[in-house]
C-alpha positions in Angstrom: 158.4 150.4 83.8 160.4 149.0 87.0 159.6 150.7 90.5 162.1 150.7 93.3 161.5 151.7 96.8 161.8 155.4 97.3 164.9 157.3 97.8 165.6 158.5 101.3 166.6 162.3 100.7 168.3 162.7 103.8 171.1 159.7 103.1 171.4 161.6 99.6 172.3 164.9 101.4 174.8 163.0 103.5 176.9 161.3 101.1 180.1 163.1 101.7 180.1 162.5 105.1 179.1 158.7 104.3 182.0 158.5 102.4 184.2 160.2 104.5 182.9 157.4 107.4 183.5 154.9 104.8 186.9 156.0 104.1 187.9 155.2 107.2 187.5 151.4 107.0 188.7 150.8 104.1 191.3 152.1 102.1 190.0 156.3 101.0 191.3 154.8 96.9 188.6 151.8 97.8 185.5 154.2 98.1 183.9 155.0 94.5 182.7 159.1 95.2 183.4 160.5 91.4 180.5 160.6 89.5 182.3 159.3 86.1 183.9 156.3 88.2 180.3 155.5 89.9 178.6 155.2 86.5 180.8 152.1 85.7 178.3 150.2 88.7 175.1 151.9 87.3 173.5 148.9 85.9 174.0 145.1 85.6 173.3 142.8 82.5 169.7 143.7 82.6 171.5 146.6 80.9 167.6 148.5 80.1 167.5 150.1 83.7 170.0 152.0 85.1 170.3 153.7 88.7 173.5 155.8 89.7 174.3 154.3 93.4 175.6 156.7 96.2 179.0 155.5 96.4 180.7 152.1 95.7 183.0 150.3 98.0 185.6 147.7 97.5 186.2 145.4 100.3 189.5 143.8 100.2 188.7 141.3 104.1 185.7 139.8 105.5 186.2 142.2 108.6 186.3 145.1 106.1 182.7 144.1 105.0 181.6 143.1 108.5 182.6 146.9 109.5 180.8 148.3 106.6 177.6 146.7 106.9 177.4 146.9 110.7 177.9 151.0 109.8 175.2 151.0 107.3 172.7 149.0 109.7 173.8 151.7 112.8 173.3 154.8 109.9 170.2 153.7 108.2 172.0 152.9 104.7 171.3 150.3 102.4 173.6 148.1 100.9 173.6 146.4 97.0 176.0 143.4 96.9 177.6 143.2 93.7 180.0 140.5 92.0 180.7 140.3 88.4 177.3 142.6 87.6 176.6 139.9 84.8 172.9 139.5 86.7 170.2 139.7 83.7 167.7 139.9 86.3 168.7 143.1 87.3 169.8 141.2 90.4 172.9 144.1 91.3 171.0 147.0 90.3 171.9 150.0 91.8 169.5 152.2 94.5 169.9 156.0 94.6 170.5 155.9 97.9 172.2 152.9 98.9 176.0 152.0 98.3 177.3 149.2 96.1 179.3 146.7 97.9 181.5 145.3 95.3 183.3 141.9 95.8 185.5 141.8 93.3 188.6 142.1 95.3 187.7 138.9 96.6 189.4 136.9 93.8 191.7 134.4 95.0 191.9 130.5 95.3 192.8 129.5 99.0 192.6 125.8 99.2 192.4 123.2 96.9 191.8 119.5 98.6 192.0 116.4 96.1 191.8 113.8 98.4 188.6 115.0 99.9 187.6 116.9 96.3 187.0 120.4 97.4 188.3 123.6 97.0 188.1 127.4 99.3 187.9 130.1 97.1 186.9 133.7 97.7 183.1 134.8 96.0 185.1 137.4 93.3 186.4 134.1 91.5 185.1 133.5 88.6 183.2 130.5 87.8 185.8 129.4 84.9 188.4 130.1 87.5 187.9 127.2 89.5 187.8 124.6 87.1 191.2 126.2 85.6 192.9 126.1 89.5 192.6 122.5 89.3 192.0 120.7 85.6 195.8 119.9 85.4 195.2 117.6 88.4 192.6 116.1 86.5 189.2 118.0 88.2 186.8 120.4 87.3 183.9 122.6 88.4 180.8 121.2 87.7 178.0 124.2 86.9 178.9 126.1 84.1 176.7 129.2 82.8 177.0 130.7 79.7 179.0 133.4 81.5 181.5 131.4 83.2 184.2 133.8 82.2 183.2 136.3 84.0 180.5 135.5 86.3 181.3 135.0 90.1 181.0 132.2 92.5 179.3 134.7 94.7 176.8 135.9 92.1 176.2 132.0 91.6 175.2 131.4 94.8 172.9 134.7 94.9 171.1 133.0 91.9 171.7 129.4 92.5 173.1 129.4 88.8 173.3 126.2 86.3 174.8 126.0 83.4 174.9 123.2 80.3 175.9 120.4 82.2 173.5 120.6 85.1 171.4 118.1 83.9 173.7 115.4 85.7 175.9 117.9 87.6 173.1 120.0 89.2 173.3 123.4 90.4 175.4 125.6 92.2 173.7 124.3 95.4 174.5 120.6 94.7 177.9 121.5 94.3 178.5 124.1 97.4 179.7 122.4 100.3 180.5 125.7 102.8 180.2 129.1 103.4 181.1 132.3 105.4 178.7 134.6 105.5 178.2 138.7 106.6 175.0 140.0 108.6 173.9 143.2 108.3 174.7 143.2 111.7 178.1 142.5 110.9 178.4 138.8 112.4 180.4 136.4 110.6 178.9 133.2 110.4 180.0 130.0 108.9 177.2 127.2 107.3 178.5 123.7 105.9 181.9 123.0 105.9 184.0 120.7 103.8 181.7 117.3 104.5 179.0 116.3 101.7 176.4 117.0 104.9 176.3 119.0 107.9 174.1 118.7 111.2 171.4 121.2 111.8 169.1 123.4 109.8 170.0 123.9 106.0 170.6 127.6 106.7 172.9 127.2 103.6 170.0 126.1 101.4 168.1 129.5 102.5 171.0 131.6 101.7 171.7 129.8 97.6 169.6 131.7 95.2 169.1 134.7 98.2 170.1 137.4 95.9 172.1 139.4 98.2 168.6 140.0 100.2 170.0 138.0 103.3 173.5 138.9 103.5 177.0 138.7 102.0 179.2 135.6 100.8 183.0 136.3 101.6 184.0 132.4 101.3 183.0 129.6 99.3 183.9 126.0 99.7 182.9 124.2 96.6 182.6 120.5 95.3 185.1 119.4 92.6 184.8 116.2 90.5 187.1 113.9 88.8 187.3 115.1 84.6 185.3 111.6 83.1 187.7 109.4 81.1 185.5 109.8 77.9 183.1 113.0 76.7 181.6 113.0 73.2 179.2 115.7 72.1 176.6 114.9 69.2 175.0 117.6 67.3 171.7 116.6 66.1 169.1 118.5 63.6 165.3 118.5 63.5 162.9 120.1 61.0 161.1 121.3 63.4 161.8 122.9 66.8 158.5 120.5 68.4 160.3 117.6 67.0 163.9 118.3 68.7 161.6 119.2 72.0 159.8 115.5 72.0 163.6 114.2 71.5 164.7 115.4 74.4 162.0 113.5 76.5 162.4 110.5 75.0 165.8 110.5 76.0 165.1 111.1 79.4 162.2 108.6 79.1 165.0 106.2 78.0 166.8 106.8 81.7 169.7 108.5 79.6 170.8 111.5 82.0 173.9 113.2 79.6 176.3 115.4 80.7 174.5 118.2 78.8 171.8 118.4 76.5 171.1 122.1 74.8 168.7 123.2 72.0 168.9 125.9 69.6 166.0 127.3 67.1 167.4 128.5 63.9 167.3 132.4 64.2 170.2 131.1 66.8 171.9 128.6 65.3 172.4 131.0 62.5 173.5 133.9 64.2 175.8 131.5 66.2 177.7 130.0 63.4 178.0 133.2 61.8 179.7 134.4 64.9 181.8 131.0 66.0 182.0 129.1 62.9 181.5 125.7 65.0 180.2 123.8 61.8 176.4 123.6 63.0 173.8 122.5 59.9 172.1 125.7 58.2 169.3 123.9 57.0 167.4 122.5 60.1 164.4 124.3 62.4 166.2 122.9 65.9 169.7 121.2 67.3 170.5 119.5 69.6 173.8 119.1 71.8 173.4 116.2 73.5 176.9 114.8 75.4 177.8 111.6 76.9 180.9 110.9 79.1 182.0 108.3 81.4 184.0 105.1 80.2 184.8 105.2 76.7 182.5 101.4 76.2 179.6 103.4 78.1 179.7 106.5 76.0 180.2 104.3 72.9 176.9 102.3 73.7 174.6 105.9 74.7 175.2 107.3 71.9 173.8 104.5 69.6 170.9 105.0 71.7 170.4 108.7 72.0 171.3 108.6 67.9 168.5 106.0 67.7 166.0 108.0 69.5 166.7 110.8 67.4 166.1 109.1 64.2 162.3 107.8 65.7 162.0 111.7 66.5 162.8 112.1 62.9 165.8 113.6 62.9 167.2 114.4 59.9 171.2 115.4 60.6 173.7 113.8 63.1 177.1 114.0 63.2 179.3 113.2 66.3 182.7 114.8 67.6 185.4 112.9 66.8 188.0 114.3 69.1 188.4 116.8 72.3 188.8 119.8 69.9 185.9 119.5 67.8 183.5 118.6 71.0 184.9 122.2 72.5 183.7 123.6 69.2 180.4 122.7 69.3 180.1 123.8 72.7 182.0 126.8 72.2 179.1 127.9 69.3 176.0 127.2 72.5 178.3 129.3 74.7 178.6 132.6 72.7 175.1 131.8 71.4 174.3 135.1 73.7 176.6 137.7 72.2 176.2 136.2 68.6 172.1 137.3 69.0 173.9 140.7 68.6 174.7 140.2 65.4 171.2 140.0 64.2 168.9 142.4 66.2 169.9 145.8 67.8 169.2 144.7 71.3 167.4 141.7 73.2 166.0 140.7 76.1 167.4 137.7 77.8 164.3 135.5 79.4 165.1 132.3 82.2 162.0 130.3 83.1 161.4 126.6 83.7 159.2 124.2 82.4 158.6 120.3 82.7 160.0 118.6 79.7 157.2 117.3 78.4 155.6 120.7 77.8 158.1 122.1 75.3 156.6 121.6 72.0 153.7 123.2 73.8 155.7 126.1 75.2 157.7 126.7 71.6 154.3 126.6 70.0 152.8 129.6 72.1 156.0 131.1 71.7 155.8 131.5 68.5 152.2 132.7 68.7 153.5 135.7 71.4 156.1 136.6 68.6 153.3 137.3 66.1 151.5 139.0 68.5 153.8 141.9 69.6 155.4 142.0 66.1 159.1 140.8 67.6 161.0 138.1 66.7 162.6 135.7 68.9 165.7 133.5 69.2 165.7 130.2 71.3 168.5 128.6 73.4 167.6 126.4 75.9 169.0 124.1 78.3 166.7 121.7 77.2 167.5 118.8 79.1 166.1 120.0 82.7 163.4 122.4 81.1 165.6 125.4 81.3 164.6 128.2 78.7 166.5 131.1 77.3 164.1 133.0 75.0 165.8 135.7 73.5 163.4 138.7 72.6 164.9 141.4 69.6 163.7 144.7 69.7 165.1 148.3 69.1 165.6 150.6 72.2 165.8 153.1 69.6 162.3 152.6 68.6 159.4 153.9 70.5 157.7 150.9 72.1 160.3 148.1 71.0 160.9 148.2 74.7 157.4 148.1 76.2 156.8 145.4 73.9 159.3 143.4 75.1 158.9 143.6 78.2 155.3 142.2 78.0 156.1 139.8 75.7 158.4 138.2 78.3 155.9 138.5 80.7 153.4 136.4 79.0 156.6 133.5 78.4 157.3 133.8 82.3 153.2 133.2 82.9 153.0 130.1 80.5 156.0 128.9 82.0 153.8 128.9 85.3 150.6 127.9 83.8 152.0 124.9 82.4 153.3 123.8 86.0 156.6 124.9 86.0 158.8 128.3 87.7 159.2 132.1 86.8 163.1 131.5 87.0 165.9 128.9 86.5 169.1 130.3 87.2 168.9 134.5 86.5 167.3 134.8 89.4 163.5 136.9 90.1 165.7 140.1 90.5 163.4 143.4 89.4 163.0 142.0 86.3 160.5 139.3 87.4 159.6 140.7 90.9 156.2 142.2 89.8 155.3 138.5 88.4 156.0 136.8 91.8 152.2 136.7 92.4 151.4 134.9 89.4 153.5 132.7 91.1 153.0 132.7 94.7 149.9 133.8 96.9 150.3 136.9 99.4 150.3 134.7 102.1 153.5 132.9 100.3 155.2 135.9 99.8 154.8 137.4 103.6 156.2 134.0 104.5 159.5 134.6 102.3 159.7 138.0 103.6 159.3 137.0 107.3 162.7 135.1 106.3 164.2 138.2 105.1 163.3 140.0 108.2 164.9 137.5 110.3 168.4 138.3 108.9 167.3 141.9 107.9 164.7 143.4 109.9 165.6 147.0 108.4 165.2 145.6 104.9 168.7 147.4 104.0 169.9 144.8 101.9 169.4 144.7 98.0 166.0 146.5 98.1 163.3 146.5 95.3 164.5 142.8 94.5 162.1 139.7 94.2 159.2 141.2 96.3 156.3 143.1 94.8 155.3 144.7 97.6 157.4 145.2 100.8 155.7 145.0 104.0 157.6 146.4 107.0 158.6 143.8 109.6 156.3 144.8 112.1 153.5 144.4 109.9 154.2 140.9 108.7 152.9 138.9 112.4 149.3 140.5 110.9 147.2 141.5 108.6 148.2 144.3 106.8 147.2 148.0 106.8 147.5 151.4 105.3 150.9 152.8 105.9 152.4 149.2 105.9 153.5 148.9 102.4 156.3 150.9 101.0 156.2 153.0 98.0 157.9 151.7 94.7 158.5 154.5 92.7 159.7 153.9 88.5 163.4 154.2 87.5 164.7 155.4 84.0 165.1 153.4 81.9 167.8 153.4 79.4 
């Protein structure tokens, strides 16, 4: 069960009078009250939780947002930044008390540079958006999540998201050049600009992968590259998922870096080309995508390579794509690898942790083990290439325990994912749904360091509360050891 900080009953009793307040600096048809109309923002992808929120607002201006968070500092109110709500870290949950401060009238492209390869767009665009602004010019948007149809550019930079092609690409935080950015105080501030490097402190670097906890995005500058001349995608089978793990390191061992390079088990692959009919093999453990672009003689030449490293891993199935269409396809089938999982389990549990690349037969082995154990099964996507996993855990909400069960079996993936040297997240982000792990993680001395960050741009700890930290310590507590009556209370939250 998930704990968030405890309501404060006397914003509750005053939300009429908040949203009259509200109402005045914005638009009254911008300010959410209706129960009915709130329940749309009640939860995020981490769709098992659920919290009503006070009252939604919908920001149409950075001085509209400035205005509302400098009234919820003066009142005492806290705030929930929201994009797309496509967070399966429960990243934009709700608080009973707090407001939701949706961004999704932020959704328009205002400068696109291709001299200098950048482009200004608000946070409510979505990350597919970008790349379709400018691919008739010949660029493209390098990090692309699974969810790039509807995720936002501000959500990506609350989570640092990643995407297939990352492996070579990086991150959103290789890829974001500029910023402007809300205080809870209401200053606008502006980090980066439209240069590969700016003087001063990284202040940008603190706020990518924040998660709302620090403040609010309103504008994003963001790299764009060149499309490469020539991309190939090879789809290549394994009878066994530890055999299609040691092929990935022996490609990276090679100094191959593809564009992407993505593994499925074969509960997914199955449910995937039922769902997308992209012509993947039925009768192998593991595939891999692996894609090569560049100059056509380059990409030629890797994939001999990569296709001969596969064989030594004992591959037993290769087959390349022979034009743009049919390398969409098979990326098409990784991307709805998600929603096809639906097709073969009631409900599941969508898992991000990292691992170094050499430990993933390991890490599928003990998988495998933890799905015996709590009587689940388990579908694997992965972005294999820079250790990212996507364990997907399929359970029953309808059937007493399925959930429970579930929930600690993704635990003990998100500890071996530590244990074995590697992170409790890759790109979903701690959220609530791995807060209560952070100190398998990090000491408490670690953790009152991050926090002294947060207090620094939020001293009333107003912003996205019950996110990332297990136990909050008020500001004035953090310069020393702590003591009875510093900790706040975390109280549980239904479930759904």
């Amino acid at each position: 069960m998930i704990a968030m900080p405890k309501p404060d009953e006397s914003v509750i009793a005053r939300r009429e009078q908040i949203a009259e307040d509200l109402a005045e600096i914005i638009p009254p048809a911008h300010v959410i009250y209706d129960e009915d109309e709130r329940r749309a923002y009640e939860t995020d992808g981490l769709t098992a939780y659920r919290q009503l929120p006070l009252i939604v607002v919908l920001p149409e201006t950075t001085e509209q947002v400035a205005e509302i968070l400098k009234y919820c500092q003066r009142e005492k109110i806290k705030v929930v930044p929201r994009g797309a709500g496509t967070s399966l870290s429960g990243g934009s949950l709700p608080v009973a008390d707090g407001i939701v401060l949706g961004l999704g009238k932020f959704n328009k492209v205002l400068k696109v540079n291709y001299d200098d390869r950048y482009a200004v767009v608000q946070p409510g665009v979505t990350n597919l958006g970008v790349t379709k602004a400018v691919q008739e010019e010949g660029f493209y948007y390098a990090p692309d999540p699974s969810s790039q149809i509807a995720c936002s550019i501000g959500g990506n930079i609350a989570e640092n998201s990643g995407g297939v092609h990352c492996l070579k690409y990086g991150l959103t935080t290789n890829n974001l050049l500029g910023i402007e950015f809300v205080t809870m105080s209401g200053e606008v501030m502006r980090f980066g600009g439209t240069g590969l490097d700016s003087p001063g402190y990284d202040l940008m670097g603190i706020i990518t992968g924040s998660e709302g906890l620090l403040g609010v995005v309103t504008e994003v500058t963001v790299r764009i590259l060149r499309s490469p001349a020539e991309a190939r995608a090879v789809l290549i089978g394994f009878p066994t998922s530890e055999q299609a793990g040691d092929c990935v390191g022996r490609i990276i061992a090679a100094g191959i870096i593809p564009g992407g390079m993505e593994m499925m088990d074969k509960p997914a692959i199955h449910a995937t080309e039922a769902f997308v009919n992209a012509g993947y093999p039925m009768d192998v453990e593991a595939l891999l995508i692996v894609e090569l672009d560049g100059p056509q003689a380059e990409v030629d030449h890797l994939i001999e390579r990569v296709d001969a490293i596969a064989q030594e891993a004992g591959a037993t199935y290769s087959r390349v794509s022979q034009d743009e269409d049919e390398r969409a396809t098979f990326w098409a089938g990784r991307k709805a690898a998600f929603p096809a999982v639906g097709r073969i389990s009631p409900d599941y549990m969508c898992m991000d942790g990292t691992i170094p690349r050499a430990q993933l037969p390991l890490v599928l082995r003990k998988m495998t083990e933890f799905s015996e154990k709590y009587g689940l099964g388990i579908a694997n996507v992965f972005h294999a290439g820079d250790g990212n996993l996507h364990p997907l855990i399929l359970f029953d909400a309808n059937k007493p325990g399925d959930l429970d069960k579930a929930e600690a079996f993704g635990a003990d993936i998100l500890k071996l994912c530590v244990d074995v040297g590697g992170v409790l997240t890759g790109e979903h982000g701690v959220g609530v749904e791995k807060r209560d792990l952070m100190p398998h993680m990090f000491t408490e001395d670690d953790l009152k360091q991050q926090q002294r960050v947060k207090c620094a741009f939020d001293p009333d700890q107003l912003l996205n509360p019950g996110k990332m930290f297990p136990v909050l310590h008020r500001c004035a507590e953090l310069g020393k050891m702590h003591v009875s009556g510093g900790k706040l209370p975390f109280p549980d939250i239904p479930r759904f």
